[in-house]
C-alpha positions in Angstrom: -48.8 -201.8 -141.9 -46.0 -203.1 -144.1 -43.9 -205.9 -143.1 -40.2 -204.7 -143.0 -37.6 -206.1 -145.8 -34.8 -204.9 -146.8 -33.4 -205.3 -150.3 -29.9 -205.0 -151.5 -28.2 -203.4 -154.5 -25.1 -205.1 -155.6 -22.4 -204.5 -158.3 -19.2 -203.3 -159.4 -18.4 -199.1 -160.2 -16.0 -199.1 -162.8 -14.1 -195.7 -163.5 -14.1 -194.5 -167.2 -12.2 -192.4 -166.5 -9.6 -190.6 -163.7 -11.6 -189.7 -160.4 -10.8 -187.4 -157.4 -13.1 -187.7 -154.4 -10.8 -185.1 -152.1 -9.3 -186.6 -148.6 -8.5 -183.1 -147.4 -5.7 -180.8 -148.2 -5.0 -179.2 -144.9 -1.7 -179.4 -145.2 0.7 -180.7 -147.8 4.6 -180.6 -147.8 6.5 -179.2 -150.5 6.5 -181.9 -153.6 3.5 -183.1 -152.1 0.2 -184.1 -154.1 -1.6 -180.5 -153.4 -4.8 -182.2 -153.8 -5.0 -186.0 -152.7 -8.0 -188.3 -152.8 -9.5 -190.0 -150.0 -8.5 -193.4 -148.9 -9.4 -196.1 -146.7 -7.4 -195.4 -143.5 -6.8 -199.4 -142.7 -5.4 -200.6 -146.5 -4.6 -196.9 -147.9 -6.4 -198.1 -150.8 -9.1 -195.2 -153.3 -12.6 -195.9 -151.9 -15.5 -194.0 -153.0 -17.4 -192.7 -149.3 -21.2 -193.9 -150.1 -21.6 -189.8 -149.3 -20.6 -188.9 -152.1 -22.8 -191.3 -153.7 -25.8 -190.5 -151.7 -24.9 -186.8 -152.7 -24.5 -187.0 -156.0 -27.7 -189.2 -156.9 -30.3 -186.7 -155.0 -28.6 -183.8 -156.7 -29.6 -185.1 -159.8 -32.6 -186.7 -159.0 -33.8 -183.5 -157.7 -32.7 -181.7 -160.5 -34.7 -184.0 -162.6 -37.7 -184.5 -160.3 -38.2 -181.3 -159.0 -40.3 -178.4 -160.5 -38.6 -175.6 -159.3 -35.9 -175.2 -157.5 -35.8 -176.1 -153.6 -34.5 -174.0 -151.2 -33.9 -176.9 -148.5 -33.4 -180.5 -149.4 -36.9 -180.9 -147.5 -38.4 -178.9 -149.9 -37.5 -182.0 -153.0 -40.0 -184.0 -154.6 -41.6 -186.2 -152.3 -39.8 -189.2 -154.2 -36.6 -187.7 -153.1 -37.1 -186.9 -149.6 -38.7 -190.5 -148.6 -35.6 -192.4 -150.2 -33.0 -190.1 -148.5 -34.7 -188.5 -145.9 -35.4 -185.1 -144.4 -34.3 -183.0 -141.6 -36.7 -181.7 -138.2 -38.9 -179.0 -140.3 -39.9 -181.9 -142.6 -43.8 -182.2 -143.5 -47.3 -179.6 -142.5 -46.3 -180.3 -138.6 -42.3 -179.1 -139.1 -42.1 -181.3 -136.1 -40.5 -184.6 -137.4 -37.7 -185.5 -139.3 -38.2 -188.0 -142.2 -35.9 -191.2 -141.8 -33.8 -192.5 -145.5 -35.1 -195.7 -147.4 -31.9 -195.9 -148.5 -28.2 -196.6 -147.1 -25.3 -196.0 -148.7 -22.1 -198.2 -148.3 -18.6 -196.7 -148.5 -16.9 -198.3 -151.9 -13.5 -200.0 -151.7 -11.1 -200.2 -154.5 -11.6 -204.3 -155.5 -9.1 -204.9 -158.4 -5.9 -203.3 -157.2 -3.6 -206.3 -158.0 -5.4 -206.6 -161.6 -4.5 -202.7 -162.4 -0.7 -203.4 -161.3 -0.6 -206.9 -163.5 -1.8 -205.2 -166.2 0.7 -202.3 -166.2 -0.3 -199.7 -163.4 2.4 -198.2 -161.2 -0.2 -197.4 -158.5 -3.6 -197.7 -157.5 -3.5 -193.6 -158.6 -2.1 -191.2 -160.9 -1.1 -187.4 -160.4 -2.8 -185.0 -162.9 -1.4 -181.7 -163.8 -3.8 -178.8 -164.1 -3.2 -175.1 -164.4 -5.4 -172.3 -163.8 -4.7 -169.3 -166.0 -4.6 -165.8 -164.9 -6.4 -163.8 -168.0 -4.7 -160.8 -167.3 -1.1 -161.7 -166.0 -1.1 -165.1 -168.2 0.3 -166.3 -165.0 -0.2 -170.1 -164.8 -1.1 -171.7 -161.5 -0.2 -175.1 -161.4 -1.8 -177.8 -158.9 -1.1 -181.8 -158.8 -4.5 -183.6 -158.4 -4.6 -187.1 -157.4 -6.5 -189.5 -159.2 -7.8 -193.0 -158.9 -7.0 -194.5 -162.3 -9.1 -195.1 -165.5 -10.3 -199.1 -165.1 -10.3 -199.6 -161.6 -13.5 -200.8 -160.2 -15.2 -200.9 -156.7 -17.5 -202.6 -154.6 -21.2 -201.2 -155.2 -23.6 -201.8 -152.1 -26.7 -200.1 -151.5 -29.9 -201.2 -149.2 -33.6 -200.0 -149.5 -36.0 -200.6 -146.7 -39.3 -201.3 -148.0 -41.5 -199.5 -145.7 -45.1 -198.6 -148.0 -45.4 -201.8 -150.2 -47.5 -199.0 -152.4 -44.7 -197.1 -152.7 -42.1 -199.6 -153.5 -42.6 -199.7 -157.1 -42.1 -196.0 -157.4 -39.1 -196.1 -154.9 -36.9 -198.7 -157.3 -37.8 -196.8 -160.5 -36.4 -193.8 -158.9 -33.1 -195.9 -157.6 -33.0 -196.9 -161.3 -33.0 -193.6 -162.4 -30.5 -192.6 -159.9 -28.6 -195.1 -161.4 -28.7 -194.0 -165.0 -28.3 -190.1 -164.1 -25.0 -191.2 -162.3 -23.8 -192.5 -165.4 -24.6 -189.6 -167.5 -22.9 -187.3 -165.4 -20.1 -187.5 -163.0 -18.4 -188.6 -159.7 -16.3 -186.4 -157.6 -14.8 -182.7 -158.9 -13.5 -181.8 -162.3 -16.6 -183.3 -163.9 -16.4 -180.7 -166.8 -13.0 -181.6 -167.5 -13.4 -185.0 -168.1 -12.8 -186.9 -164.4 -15.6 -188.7 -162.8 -17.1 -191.3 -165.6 -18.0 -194.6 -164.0 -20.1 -197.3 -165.0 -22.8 -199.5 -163.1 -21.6 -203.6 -163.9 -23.6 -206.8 -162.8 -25.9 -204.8 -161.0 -28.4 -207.4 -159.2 -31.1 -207.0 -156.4 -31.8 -209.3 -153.2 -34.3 -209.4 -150.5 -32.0 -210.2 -147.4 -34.4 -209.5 -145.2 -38.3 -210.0 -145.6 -39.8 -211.4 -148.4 -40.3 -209.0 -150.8 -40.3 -210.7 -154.3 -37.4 -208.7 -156.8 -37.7 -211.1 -159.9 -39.0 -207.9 -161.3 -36.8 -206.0 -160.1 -33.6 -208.0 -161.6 -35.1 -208.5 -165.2 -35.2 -204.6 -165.2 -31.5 -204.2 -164.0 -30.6 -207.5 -166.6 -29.4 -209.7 -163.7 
């Protein structure tokens, strides 16, 4: 059996462009942003919920690992499922649920008084899109929040190493993960342009255990 360690991803997400992660639109009085972004509840700064994270990286890992399409999330490639998990129905028993290698921290906005010295009015910007009706030519207008071009947050994500067989395989797939993120996009509007972040000073530490990631670092430049 495997002696438990835990290893930690650490680094900085840095927008590239606008992003809106939605904090719910239940309700929104007139004037009001129609559609704001999430925030954290204590300092009412943009955070990035390590859902949408988590969500975002197996979508296109399984996109890019699977060989046809899955009609559950237990159904993804096997490199999938033991990083993030599976539901009860998981496996030839469809007894036991799978538990995720991987946790996924929520992402705080971290330079907030660098955006304002440098010129921002706020940690976010309101976007005007329309909607066009092709038959009417009736615009639709909406007012999306954004957290702005340049701002950066906090990047935290653990793996349990539980198969030391496996590991190797595991943190080529995170690295992937990684890469896919940045070729695609965060949050909604992706086609239009929002979502484009970059990975910075990415680094890896065993802070738990004694797994050895001197490998592991030379591959992620730290």
């Amino acid at each position: 059996m495997t002696k438990l360690s835990k290893i930690r991803f650490s680094g900085v997400i840095e927008l590239e462009s606008g992003l809106h992660i939605g904090g719910g639109d239940a309700f929104a009085a007139i004037g009001a942003i129609d559609s704001p972004i999430v925030k954290d509840s204590v300092t009412n700064l943009p955070i990035i919920p390590g859902s949408s994270l988590k969500g975002k990286m197996r979508t296109l890992l399984a996109r890019s690992y699977n060989e046809e399409v899955a009609k559950t999330p237990n159904d993804d490639n096997e490199r999938i499922t033991r990083l993030f998990g599976a539901s009860s129905g998981y496996g030839k028993d469809g007894k036991c649920p799978l538990q995720a290698r991987l946790i996924f921290r929520d992402s705080i906005l971290s330079n907030g008084k660098e955006l304002l010295d440098n010129g921002a009015n706020s940690y976010t910007e309101t976007k005007f899109e329309n909607t066009i009706n092709r038959v009417t030519a009736v615009a639709n207008p909406r007012q999306i929040e954004r957290a702005i071009r340049t701002s950066q947050f906090n990047f935290e994500l653990i793996y349990d190493v539980v198969e030391e067989s496996e590991v190797k395989e595991d943190l080529e797939t995170i690295l992937d993960g990684f890469k896919l993120l940045e070729l695609d996009y965060l949050g909604g509007n992706g086609s239009r342009g929002y979502g484009k972040i970059k990975f910075n000073n990415l680094s890896a530490e065993t802070v738990f255990g004694d797994y050895d990631v001197t490998e592991l670092n030379e591959k992620l430049g730290a």
